[in-house]
N, CA, C and O of each residue as an XYZ file, in Angstrom:
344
protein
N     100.730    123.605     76.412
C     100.144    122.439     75.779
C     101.226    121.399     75.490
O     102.401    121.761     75.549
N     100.874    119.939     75.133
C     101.485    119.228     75.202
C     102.044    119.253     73.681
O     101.277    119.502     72.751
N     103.962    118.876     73.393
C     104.109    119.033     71.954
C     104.617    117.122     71.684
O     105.490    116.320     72.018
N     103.026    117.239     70.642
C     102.970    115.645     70.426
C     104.251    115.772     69.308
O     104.335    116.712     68.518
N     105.236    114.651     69.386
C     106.689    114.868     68.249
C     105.897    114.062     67.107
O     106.042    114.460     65.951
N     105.101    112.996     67.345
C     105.388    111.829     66.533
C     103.866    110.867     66.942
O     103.706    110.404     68.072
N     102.889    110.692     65.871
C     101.857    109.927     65.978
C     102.209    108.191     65.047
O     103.131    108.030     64.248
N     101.363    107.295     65.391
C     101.501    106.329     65.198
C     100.260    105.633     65.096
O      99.632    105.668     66.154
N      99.582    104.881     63.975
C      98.354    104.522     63.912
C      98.597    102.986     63.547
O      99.460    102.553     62.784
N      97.385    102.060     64.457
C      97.589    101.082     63.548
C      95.985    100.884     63.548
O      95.243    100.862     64.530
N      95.593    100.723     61.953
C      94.011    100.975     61.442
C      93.378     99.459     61.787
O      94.071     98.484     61.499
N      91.973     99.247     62.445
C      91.401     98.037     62.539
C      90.232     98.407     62.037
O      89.828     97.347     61.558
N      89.330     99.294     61.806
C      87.930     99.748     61.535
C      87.231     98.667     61.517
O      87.119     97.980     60.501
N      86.633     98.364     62.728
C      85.944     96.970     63.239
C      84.681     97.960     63.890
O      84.589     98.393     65.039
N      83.823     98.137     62.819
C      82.352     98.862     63.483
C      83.046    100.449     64.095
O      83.785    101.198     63.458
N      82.540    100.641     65.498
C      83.171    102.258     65.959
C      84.572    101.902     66.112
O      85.218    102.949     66.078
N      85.294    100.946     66.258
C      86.301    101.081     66.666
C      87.351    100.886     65.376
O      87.556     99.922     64.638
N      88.012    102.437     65.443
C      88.778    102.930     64.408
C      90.217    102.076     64.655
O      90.832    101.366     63.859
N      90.410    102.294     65.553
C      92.184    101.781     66.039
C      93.155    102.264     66.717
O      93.131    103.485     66.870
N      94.219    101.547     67.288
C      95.363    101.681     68.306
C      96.189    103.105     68.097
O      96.737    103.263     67.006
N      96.260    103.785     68.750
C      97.528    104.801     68.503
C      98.425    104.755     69.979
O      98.116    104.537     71.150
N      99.814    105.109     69.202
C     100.735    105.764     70.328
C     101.268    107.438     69.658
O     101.258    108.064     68.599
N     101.657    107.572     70.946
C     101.650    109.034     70.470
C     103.406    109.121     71.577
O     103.766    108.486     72.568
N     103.956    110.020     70.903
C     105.237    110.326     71.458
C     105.187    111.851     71.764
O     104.790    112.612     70.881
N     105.646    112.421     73.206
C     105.426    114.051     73.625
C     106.697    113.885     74.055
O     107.294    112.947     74.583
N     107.096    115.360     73.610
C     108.474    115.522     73.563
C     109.923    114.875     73.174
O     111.049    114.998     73.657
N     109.478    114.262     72.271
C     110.474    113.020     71.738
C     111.196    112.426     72.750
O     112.313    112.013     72.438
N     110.619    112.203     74.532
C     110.937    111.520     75.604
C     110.040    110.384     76.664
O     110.351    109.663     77.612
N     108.730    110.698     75.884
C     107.674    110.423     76.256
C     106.683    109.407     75.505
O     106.137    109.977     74.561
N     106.293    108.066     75.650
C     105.775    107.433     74.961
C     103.925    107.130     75.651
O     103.703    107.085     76.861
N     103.367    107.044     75.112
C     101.838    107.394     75.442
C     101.220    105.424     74.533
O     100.503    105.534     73.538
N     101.406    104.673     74.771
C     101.029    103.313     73.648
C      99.810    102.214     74.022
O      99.886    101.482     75.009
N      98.695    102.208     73.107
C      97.399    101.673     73.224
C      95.877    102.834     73.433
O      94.701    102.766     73.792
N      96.688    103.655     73.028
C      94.718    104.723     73.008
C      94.185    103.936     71.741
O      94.597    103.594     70.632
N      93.158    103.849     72.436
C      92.314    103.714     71.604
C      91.490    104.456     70.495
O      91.678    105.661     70.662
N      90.552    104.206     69.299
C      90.385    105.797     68.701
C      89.234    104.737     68.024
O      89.451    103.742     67.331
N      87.627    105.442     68.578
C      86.684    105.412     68.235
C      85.672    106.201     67.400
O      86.161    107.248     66.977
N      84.265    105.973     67.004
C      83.847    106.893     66.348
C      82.288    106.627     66.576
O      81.535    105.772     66.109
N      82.103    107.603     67.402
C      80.914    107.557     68.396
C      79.956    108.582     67.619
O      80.198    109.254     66.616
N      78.595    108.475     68.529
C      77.398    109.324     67.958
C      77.370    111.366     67.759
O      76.642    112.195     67.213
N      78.618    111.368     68.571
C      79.134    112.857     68.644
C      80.374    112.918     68.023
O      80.653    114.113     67.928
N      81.392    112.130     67.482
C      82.340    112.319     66.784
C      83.491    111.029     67.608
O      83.283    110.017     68.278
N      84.568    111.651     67.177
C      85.455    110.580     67.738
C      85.444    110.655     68.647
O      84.492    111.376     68.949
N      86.306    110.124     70.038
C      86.957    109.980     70.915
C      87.900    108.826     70.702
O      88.090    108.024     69.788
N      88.382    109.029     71.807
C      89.873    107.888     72.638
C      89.559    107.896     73.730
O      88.959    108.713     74.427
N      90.132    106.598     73.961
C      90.028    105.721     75.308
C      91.577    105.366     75.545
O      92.218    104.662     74.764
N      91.987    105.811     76.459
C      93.643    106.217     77.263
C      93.398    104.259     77.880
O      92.481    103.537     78.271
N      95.203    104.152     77.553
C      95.466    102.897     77.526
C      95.018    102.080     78.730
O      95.331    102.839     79.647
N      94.399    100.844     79.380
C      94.238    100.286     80.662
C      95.445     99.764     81.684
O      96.313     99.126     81.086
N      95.619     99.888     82.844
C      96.033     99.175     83.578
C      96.552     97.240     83.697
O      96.361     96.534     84.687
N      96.908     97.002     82.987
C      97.224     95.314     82.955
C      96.788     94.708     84.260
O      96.156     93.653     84.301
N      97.121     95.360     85.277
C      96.657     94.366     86.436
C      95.785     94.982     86.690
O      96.234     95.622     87.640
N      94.383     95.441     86.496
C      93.593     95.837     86.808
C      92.448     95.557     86.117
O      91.446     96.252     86.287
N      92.466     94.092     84.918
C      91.382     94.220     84.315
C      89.975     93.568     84.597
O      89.282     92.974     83.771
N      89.779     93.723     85.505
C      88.056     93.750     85.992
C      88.010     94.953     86.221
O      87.108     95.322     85.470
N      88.533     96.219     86.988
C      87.725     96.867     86.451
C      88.753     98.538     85.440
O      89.981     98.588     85.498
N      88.060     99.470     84.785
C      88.293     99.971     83.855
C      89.519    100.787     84.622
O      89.147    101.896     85.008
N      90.432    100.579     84.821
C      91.052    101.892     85.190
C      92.520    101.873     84.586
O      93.307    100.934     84.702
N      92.804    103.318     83.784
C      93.474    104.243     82.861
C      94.636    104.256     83.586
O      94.701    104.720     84.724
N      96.044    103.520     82.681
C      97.657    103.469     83.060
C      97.840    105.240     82.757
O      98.714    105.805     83.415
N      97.293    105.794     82.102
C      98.069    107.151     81.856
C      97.117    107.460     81.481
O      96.346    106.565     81.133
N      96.681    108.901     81.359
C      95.809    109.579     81.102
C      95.850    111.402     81.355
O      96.630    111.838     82.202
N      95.132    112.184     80.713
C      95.436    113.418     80.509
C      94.764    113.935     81.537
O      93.777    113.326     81.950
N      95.158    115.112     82.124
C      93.870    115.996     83.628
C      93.585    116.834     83.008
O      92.366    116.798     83.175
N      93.771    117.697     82.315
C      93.144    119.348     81.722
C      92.850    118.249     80.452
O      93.630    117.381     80.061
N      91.166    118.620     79.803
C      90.447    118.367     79.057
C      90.893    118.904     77.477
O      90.646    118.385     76.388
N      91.730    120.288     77.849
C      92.886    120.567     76.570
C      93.166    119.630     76.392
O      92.612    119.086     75.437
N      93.982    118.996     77.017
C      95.781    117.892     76.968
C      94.690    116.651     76.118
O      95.391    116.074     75.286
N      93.805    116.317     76.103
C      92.636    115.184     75.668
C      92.273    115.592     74.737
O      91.983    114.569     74.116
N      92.031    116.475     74.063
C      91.538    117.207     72.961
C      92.365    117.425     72.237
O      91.930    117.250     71.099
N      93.928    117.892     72.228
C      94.508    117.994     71.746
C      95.280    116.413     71.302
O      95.519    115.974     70.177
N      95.445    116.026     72.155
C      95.613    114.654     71.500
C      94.275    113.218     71.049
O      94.595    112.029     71.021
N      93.343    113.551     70.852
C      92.511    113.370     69.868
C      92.442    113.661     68.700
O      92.225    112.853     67.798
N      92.685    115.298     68.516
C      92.824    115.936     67.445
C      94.070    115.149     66.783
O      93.851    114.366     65.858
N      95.347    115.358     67.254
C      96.423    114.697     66.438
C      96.199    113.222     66.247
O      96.398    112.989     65.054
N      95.926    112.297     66.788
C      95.339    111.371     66.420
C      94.632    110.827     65.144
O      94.801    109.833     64.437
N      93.441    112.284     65.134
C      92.357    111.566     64.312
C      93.437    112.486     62.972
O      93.488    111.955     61.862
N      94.015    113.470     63.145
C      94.805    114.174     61.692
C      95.453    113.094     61.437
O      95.421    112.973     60.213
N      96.068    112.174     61.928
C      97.451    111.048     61.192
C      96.286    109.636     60.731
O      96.608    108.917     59.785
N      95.035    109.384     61.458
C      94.564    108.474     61.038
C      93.831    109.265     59.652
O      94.135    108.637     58.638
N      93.164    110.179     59.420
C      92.810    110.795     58.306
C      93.868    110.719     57.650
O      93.647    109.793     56.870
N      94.861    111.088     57.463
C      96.099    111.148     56.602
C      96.098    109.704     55.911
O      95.928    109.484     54.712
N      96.374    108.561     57.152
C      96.978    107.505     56.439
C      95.865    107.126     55.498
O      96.186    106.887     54.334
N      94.109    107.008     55.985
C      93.159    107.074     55.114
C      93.334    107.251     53.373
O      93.322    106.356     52.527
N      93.502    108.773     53.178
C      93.824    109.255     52.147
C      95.434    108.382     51.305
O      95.652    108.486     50.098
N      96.215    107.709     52.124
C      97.289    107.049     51.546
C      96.727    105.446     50.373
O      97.582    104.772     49.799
């Protein structure tokens, strides 16, 4: 599994959309612009877009095993809960 070092939130709560995260894996690795929503089944994220690609939707980085997505959701939504409670 992937070892996230270091989460990063910045809060907008504009309707579902909770706000920006970057996430750092392996303190070599920078992951910056997921998105972090809050949909009719719980959260999700939306993995950062392509700049030259915006007509249509397609993902600069993104996870393949549905773990690696889950698990960084999960850390996600733990640091945005956290800062919540701050």
């Amino acid at each position: 599994m992937l070892n996230i070092s270091e989460v990063r939130i910045k809060k907008i709560n504009n309707g579902k959309f909770l706000g920006y995260a970057s996430i750092q894996i392996d303190d070599c690795f920078i992951i910056d612009g997921i998105e972090l929503y809050n949909g009719e089944k719980g959260r999700y994220i939306l993995m950062p877009l392509n700049p030259k690609l915006k007509k249509t939707r397609r993902n600069s980085a993104y996870p393949i095993a549905n773990e690696a997505r889950e698990q960084i959701l999960e850390s996600i939504s733990k640091k945005f809960d956290e800062e919540i409670e701050d």
